[in-house]
C-alpha positions as CSV (number, residue, x, y, z in Angstrom):
1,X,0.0,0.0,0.0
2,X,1.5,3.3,-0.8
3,X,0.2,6.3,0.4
4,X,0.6,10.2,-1.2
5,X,0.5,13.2,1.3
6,X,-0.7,15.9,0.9
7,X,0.1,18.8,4.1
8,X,0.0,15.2,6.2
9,X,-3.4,14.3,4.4
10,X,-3.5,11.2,3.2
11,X,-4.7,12.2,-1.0
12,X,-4.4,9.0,-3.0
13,X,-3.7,5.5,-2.0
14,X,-2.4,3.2,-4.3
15,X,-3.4,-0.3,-3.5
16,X,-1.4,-3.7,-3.9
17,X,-3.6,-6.9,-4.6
18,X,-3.2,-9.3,-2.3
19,X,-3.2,-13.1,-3.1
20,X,-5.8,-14.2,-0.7
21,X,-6.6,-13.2,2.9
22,X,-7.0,-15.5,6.2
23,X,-7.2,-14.3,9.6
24,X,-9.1,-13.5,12.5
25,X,-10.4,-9.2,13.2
26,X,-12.3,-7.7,15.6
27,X,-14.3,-4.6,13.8
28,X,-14.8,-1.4,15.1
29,X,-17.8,-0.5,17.4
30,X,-21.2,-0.4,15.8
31,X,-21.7,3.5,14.4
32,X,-25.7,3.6,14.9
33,X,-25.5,2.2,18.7
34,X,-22.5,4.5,19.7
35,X,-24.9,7.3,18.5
36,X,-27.6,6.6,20.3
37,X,-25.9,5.6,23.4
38,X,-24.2,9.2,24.3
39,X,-27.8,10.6,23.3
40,X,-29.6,8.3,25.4
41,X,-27.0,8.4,27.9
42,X,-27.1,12.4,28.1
43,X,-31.2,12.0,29.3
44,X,-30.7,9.4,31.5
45,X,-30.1,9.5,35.1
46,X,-26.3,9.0,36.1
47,X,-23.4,7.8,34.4
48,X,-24.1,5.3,31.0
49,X,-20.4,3.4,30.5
50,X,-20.3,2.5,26.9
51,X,-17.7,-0.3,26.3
52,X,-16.1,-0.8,22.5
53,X,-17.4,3.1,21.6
54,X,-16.6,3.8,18.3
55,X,-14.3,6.8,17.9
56,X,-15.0,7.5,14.5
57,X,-15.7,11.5,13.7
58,X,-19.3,10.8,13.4
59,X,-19.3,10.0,17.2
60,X,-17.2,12.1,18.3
61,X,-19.6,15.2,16.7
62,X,-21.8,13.6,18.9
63,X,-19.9,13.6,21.9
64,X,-19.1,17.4,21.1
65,X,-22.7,18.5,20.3
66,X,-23.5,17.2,23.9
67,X,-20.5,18.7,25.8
68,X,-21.9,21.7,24.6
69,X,-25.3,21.1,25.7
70,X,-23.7,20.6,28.8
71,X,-23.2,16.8,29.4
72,X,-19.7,15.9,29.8
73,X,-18.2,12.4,28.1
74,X,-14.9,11.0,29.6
75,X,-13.2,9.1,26.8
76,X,-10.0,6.8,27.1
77,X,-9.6,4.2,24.3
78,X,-13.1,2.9,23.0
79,X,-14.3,3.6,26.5
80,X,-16.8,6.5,27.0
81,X,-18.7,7.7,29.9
82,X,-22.1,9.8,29.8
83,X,-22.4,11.7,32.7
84,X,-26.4,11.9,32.4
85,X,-28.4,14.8,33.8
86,X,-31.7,13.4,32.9
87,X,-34.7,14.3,30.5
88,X,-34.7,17.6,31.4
89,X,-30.6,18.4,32.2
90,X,-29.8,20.2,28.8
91,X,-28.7,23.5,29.0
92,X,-28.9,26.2,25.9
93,X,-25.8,26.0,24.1
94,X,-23.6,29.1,23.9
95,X,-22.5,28.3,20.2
96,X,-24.0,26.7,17.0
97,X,-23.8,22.7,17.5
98,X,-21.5,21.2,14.5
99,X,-22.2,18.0,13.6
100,X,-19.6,17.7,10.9
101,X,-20.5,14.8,8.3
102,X,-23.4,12.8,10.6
103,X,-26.6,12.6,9.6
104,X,-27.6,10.4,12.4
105,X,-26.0,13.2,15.1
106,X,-28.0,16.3,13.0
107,X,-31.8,14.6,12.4
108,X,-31.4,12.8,16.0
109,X,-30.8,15.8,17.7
110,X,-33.6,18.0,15.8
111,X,-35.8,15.5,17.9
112,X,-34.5,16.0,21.5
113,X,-33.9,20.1,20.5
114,X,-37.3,20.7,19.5
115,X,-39.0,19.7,23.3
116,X,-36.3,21.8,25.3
117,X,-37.2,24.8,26.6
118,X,-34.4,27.1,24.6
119,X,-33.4,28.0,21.1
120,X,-30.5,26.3,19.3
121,X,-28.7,26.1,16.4
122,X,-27.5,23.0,14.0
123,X,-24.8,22.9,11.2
124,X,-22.5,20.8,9.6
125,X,-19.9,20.0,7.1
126,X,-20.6,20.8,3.2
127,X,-21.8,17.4,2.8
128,X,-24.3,18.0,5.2
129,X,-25.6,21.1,4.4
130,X,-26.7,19.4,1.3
131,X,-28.7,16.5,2.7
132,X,-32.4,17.0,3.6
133,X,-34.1,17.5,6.6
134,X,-37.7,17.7,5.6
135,X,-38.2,14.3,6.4
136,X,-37.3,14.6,9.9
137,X,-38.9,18.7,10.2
138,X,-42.6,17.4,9.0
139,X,-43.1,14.6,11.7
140,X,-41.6,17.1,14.7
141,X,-43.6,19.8,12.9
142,X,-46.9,17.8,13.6
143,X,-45.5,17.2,17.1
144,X,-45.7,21.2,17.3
145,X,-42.0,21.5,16.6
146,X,-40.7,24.8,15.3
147,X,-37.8,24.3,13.1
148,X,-36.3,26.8,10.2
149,X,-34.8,24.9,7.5
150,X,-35.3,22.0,5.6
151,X,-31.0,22.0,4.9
152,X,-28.5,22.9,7.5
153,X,-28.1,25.6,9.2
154,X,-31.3,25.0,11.2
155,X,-32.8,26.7,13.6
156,X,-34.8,25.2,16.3
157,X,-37.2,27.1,18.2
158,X,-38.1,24.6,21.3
159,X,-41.3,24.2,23.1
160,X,-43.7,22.2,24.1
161,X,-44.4,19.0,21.8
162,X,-47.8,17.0,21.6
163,X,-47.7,13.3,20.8
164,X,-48.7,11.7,17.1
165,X,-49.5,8.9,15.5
166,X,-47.2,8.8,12.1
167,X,-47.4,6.6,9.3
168,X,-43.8,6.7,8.1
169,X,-43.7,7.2,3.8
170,X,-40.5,5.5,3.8
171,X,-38.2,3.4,6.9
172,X,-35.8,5.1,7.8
173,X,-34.2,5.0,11.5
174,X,-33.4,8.3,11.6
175,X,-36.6,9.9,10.9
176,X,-38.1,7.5,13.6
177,X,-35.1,7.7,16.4
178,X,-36.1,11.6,16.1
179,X,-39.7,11.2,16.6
180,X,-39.2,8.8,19.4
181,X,-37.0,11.4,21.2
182,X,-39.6,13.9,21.1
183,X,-41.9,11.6,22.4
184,X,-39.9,11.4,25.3
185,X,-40.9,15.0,26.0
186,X,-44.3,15.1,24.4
187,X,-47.7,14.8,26.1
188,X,-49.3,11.6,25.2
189,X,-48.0,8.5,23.6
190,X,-46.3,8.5,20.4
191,X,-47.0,5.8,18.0
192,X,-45.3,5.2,14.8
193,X,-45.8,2.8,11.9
194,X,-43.5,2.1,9.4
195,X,-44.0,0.3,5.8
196,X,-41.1,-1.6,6.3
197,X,-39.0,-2.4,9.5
198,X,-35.9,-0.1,10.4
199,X,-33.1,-0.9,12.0
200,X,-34.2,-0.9,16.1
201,X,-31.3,0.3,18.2
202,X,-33.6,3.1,19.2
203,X,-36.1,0.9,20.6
204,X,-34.1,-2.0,22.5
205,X,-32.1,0.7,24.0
206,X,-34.9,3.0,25.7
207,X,-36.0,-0.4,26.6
208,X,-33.6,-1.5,28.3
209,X,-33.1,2.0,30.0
210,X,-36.5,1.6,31.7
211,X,-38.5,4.0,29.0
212,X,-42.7,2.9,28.5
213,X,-42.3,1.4,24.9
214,X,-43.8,-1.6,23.3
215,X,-42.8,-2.4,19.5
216,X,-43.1,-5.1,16.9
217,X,-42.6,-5.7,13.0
218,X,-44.2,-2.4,12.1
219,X,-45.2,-0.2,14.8
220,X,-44.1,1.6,18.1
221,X,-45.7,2.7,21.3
222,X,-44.0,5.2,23.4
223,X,-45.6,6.7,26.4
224,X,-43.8,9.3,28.3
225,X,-42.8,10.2,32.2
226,X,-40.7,7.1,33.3
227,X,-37.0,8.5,33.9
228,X,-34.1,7.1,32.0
229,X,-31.7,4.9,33.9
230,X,-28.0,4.7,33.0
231,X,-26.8,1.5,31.6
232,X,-23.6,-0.4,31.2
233,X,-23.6,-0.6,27.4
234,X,-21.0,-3.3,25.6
235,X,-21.1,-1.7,22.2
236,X,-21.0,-4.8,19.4
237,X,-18.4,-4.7,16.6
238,X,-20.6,-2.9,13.3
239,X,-21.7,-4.9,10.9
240,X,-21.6,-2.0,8.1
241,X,-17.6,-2.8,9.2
242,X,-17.7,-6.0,9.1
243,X,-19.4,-6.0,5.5
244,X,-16.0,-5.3,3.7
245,X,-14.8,-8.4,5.2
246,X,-17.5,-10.5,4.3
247,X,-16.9,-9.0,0.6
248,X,-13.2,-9.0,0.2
249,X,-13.3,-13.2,1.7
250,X,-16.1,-14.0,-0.2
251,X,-14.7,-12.7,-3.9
252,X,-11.0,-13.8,-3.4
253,X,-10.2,-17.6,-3.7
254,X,-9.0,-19.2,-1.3
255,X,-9.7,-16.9,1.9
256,X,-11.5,-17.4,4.8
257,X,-11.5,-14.9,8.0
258,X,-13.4,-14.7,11.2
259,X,-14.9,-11.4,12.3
260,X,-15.5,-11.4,16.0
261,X,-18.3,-9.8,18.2
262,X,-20.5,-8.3,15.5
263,X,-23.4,-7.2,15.9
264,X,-26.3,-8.9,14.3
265,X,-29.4,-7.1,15.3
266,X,-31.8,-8.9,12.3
267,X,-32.9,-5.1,11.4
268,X,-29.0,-5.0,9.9
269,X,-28.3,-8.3,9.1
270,X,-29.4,-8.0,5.6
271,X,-26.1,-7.9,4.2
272,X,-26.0,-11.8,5.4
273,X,-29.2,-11.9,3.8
274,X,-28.3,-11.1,0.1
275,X,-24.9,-12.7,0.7
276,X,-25.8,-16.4,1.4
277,X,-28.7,-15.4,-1.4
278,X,-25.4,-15.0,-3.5
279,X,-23.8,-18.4,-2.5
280,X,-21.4,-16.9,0.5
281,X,-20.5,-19.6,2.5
282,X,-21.1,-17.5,5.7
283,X,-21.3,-19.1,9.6
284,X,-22.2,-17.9,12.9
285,X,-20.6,-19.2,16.2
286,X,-20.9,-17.8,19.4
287,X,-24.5,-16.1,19.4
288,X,-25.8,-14.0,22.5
289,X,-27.3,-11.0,23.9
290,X,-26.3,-8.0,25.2
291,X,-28.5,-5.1,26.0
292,X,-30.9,-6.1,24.2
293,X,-28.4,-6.7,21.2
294,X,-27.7,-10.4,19.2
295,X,-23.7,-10.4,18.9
296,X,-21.9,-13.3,17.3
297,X,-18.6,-14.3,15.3
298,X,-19.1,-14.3,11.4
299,X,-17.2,-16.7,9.5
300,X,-16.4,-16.4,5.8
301,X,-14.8,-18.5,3.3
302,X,-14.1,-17.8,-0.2
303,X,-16.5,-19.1,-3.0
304,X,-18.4,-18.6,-6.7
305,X,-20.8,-16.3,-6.2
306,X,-24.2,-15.9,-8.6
307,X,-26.4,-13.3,-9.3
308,X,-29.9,-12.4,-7.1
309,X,-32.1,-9.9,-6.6
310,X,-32.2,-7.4,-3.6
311,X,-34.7,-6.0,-2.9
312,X,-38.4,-4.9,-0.8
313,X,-38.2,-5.4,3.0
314,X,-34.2,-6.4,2.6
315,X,-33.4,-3.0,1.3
316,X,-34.0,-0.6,4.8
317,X,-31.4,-3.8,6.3
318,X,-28.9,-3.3,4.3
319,X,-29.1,0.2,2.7
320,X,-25.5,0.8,4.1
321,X,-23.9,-2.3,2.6
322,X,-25.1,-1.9,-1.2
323,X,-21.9,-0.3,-2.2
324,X,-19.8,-3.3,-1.0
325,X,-22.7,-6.0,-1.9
326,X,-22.1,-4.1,-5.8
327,X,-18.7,-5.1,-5.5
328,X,-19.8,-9.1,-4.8
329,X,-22.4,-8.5,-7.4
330,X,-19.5,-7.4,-10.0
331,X,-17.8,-10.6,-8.9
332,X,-20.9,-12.7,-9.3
333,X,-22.1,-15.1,-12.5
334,X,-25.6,-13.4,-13.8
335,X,-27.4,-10.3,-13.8
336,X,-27.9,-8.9,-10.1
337,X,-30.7,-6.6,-9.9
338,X,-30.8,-3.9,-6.7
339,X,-34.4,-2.1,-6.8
340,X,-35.9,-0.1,-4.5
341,X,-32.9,1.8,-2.7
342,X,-33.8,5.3,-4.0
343,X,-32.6,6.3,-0.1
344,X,-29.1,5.9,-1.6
345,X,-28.9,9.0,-3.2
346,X,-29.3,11.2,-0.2
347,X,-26.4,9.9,1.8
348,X,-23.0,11.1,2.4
349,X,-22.5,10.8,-1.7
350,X,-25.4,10.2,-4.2
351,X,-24.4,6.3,-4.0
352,X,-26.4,5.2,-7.0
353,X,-24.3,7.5,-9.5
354,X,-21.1,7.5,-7.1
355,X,-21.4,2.9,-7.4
356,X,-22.2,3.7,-11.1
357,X,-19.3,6.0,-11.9
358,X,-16.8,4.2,-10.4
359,X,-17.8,0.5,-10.7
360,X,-17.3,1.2,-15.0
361,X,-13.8,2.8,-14.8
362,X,-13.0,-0.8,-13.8
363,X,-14.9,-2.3,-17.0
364,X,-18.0,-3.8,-15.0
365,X,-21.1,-4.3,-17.2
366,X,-23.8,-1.7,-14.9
367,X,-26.6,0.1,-15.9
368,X,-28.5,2.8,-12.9
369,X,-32.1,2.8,-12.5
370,X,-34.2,4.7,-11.0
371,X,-34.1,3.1,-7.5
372,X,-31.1,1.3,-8.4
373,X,-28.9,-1.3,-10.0
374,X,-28.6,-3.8,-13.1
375,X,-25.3,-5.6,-12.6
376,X,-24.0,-8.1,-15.0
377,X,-21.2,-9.8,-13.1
378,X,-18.4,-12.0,-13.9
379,X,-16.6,-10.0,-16.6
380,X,-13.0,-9.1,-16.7
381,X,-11.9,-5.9,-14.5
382,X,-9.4,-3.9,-15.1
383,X,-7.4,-1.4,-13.0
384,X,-8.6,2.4,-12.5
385,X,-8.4,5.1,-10.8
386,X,-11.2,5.8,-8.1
387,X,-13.0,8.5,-6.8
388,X,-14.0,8.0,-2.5
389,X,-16.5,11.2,-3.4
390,X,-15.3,12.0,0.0
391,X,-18.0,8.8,1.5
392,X,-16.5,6.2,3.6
393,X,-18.5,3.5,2.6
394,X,-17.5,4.0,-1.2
395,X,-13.7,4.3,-0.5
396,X,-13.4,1.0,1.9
397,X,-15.9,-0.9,-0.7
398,X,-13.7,0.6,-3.8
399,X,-10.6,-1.2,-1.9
400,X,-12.5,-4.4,-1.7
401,X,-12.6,-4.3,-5.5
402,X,-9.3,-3.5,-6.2
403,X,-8.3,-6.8,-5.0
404,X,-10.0,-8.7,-8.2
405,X,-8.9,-6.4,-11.1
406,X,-5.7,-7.5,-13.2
407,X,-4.3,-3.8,-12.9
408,X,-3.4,-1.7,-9.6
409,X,-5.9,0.6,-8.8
410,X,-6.0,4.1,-6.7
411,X,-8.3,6.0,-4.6
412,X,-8.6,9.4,-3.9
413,X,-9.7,10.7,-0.4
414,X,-10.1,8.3,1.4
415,X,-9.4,10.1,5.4
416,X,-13.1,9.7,4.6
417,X,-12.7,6.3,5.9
418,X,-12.3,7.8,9.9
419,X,-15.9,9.0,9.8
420,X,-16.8,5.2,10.4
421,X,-13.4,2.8,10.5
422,X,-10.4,4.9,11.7
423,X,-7.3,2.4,10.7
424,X,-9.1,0.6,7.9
425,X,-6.5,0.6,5.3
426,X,-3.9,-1.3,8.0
427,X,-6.6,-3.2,9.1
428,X,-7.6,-4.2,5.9
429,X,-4.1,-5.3,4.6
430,X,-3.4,-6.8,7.7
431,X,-5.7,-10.0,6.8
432,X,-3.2,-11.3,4.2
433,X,-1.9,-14.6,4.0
434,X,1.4,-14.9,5.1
């Protein structure tokens, strides 16, 4: 791996193929749950110690949006510690809250801002500023919310919030983490349906931090009034990380690695899903629970993949993975057909166009659609020249293919990778066969 600096950034990595990989890796700390446990941990009652925390700079905006709402975080290696001051315990922050490049940190705090009993202010990075946040303003709005801005900056006027019963248009855990932490604060109970089930964190956590909640396939109930208790959290390894893992030993002959304590919470376990749809000999050992969370080792061995079709309830459990499960796809006999993951082009990059754009410069046979992809896997790939487009997700998966073309390839950006998976790139190369 060779790596060109620019002013100590890293610019452009240049990346070796390696023969085959085998070896064992722990992942880093699941993104979504490390959110939501400072957030949580902030309105609950005494200290929340979050074990495996995963200091990524989506996190840590977290972390730093609540410092300056007034909750202070002790951090030492992936251990952090809320020190809770209740629902009620925010104070009105003396400067504009920065939530750099997470989405998760900006909607989800748009829902606890809008029941407090100040003004505040969100903004974030240029990526951010781009991404929308009507979805997230019409719910709170019907809530009573007073928000200015559907794109950071926002503004959020906060007062007091009246429960709802929404029918969510699309899933999406973000819109319904931020109704649920209104609810906290509203009068009445909150109930939300969804067409198709989210990822949960949300939910098992308030549950297991006492809060008046019932939920199933579909639908949640949230009544307010019960305090928050702090919780001992042991954060599972992410298995959005884990995903480039399951890729990279699925497509290369020969490999096999084990992945150890990953979360796999069946709202994200999609990505297991559409793999062993694709022939990945996959294997769990070691399954159990852990506030509230499944957590198991994932074993992978190397394989011929075919095409499939991914798509409908999988898509909302595994909209994070699609750019890596492209990758497998481009690897795979047949035409694999992705439909229904329109969501993709509202993330940190337009991922339909950025997949698109790159996977051709390699010579794959793809073709966008409206709500997705046509891929036509198995043909000869060729080295290129990548573009991250400054998303995380598209520079670790980009590295994952660069490890079945005939040619070197390069990536641009790709510090983008700390947002999620600080150390990926030594991680990564660290899983060859000696």
């Amino acid at each position: 791996m060779i790596i060109l600096r620019l002013n100590g950034v890293a610019k452009m990595i240049e990346l070796k193929k390696m023969s085959r990989i085998n070896a064992e890796i722990s992942v880093p700390g699941d993104k979504s749950i490390s959110h939501r446990a400072v957030m949580l941990g902030a309105l609950a009652d005494g200290d929340t110690v979050i074990h495996g925390f995963l200091n990524g700079a989506d996190c840590l905006s977290t972390i730093d949006c609540f410092r300056n709402l007034g909750i202070e975080t002790e951090f030492n290696n992936s251990t952090a510690i809320v020190h809770g001051k209740g629902l009620y315990g925010l104070k009105k922050p003396s400067i504009t809250l920065y939530t750099g490049n997470s989405g998760t940190t900006t909607r989800l705090l748009c829902g606890i801002l809008a029941a407090q009993d100040f003004d505040s202010s969100i903004t974030g990075d240029a990526s951010i500023c781009k991404r929308p946040m009507k979805r997230v303003n019409i719910p709170l709005s019907m809530m009573g919310a007073n928000i200015e801005g559907d794109f950071c900056p926002l503004l959020i006027h906060g007062r007091k919030l009246k429960a709802i019963e929404y029918t969510m248009p699309v899933a999406s855990a973000q819109v319904k983490t931020a109704i649920l932490l209104a609810g906290l604060f509203a009068e009445g109970t909150t109930r939300i349906i969804e067409p198709e089930k989210s990822r949960d964190h949300t939910e098992r956590m308030l549950e297991a931090m006492g809060a008046d909640m019932t939920y199933d396939s579909h639908s949640i109930t949230l009544t307010p009034g019960k305090n928050l208790k702090a919780l001992e959290i042991e954060v599972p390894g992410d298995i959005s990380s884990a995903a480039f893992f399951i890729a990279a030993a699925s497509i290369m002959k020969n490999s096999r690695v084990v992945i150890k304590n990953v979360g796999i919470n069946p709202t994200r376990t999609g990505i297991l899903d559409a793999a062993i749809a694709m022939g990945a000999d996959i294997k769990l050992e070691n399954e159990r629970i852990s506030n509230n969370e499944p957590i198991c080792d994932i074993i992978v061995k190397g394989t011929k993949l075919h095409a499939a079709h991914i798509n409908g309830a999988l898509i909302p459990r595994l909209i994070d993975e699609i750019p890596v499960l492209a990758v497998m796809a481009v690897c795979a006999e047949g035409e694999t057909v992705i439909a229904d993951a329109a969501e993709l082009k509202v993330k940190e990059s337009d991922r339909l166009l950025a997949i698109y754009s790159e996977l051709i410069k390699c010579g794959a046979d793809i073709t966008m659609t409206d709500d997705g992809l046509i891929i036509r896997g198995g043909k000869p790939l060729h080295g290129a020249d990548f573009k991250s487009w400054g998303d995380h997700r598209m520079a670790m998966s980009l590295a994952v293919l660069a490890q079945v073309t005939s040619s070197p390839c390069r990536i641009d950006d790709v510090d983008c990778v700390n947002i999620s998976y600080p150390g990926f790139f030594d991680d990564f190369y660290g899983l060859e066969a000696k």
